[in-house]
C-alpha positions in Angstrom: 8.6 1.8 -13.1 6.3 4.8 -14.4 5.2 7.2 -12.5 2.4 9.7 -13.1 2.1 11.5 -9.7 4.9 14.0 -10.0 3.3 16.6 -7.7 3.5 13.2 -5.0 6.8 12.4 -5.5 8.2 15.5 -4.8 6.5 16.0 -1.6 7.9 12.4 -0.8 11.1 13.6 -2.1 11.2 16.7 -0.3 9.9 15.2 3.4 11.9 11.9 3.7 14.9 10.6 4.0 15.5 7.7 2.1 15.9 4.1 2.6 13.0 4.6 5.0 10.0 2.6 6.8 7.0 3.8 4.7 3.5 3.1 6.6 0.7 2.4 4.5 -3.0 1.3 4.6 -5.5 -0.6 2.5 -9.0 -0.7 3.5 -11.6 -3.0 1.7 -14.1 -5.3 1.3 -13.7 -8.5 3.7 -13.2 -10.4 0.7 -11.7 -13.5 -1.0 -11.4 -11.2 -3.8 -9.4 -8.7 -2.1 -7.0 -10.2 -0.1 -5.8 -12.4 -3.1 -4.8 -9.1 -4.4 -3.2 -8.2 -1.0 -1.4 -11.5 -1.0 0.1 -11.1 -4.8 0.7 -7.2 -4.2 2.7 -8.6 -0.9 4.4 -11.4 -2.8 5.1 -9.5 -5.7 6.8 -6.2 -4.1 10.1 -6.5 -2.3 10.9 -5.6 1.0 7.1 -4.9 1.3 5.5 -7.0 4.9 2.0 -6.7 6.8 2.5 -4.9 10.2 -1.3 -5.6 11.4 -5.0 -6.5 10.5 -8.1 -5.9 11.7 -12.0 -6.0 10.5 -15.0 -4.3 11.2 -17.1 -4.8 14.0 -19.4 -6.6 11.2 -16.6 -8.0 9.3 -17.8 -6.4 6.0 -14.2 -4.6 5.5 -10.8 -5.5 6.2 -8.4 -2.5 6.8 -4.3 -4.4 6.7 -1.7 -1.6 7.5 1.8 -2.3 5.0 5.3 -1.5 5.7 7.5 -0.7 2.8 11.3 -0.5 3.5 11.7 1.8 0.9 15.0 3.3 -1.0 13.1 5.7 -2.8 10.1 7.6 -3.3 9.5 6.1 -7.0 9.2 3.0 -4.9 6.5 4.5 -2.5 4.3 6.0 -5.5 4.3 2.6 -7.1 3.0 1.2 -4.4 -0.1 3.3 -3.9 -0.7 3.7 -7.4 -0.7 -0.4 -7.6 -2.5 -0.3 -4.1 -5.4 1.8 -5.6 -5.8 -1.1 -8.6 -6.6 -3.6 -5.9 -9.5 -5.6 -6.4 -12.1 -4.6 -3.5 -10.2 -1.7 -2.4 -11.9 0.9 -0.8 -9.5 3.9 0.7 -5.5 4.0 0.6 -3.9 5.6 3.3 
């Protein structure tokens, strides 16, 4: 696991207390496209589950909220940086 967002893993580092319960959010485009790639990210990363999911009012976008029982911050970076590769993706939180 490489990761490039050493100024973000300190701060992790420095606020947390880990194993923790790491919330995080994906917001993007109400597609096929996209929640495949929330579906593989889920399948592929351990201890990683959906905690809730909701659309817009139009159903254009599709904002899913993660939880990450993570051991360490490495583990937290990874996941936003492979969050932010998502096909569709629009904002990770």
């Amino acid at each position: 696991m490489i990761v490039k967002n050493t100024k973000l893993l300190e701060l992790l580092e420095s606020q947390l207390t880990f194993p923790t319960h790491y919330m995080h959010k994906v917001i993007g485009k109400n597609s096929e496209k996209f929640l495949a790639a929330v579906a593989a990210l889920l399948k592929t990363t351990v201890r990683l589950s959906v905690k809730s999911k909701k659309e817009t009012a139009n159903q254009a976008h599709v904002s899913i909220t993660l939880e990450l029982h993570a051991h360490s911050a490495h583990e937290v970076v990874f996941l936003i940086e492979r969050s932010q590769q998502l096909t569709d993706v629009l904002y990770v939180l």
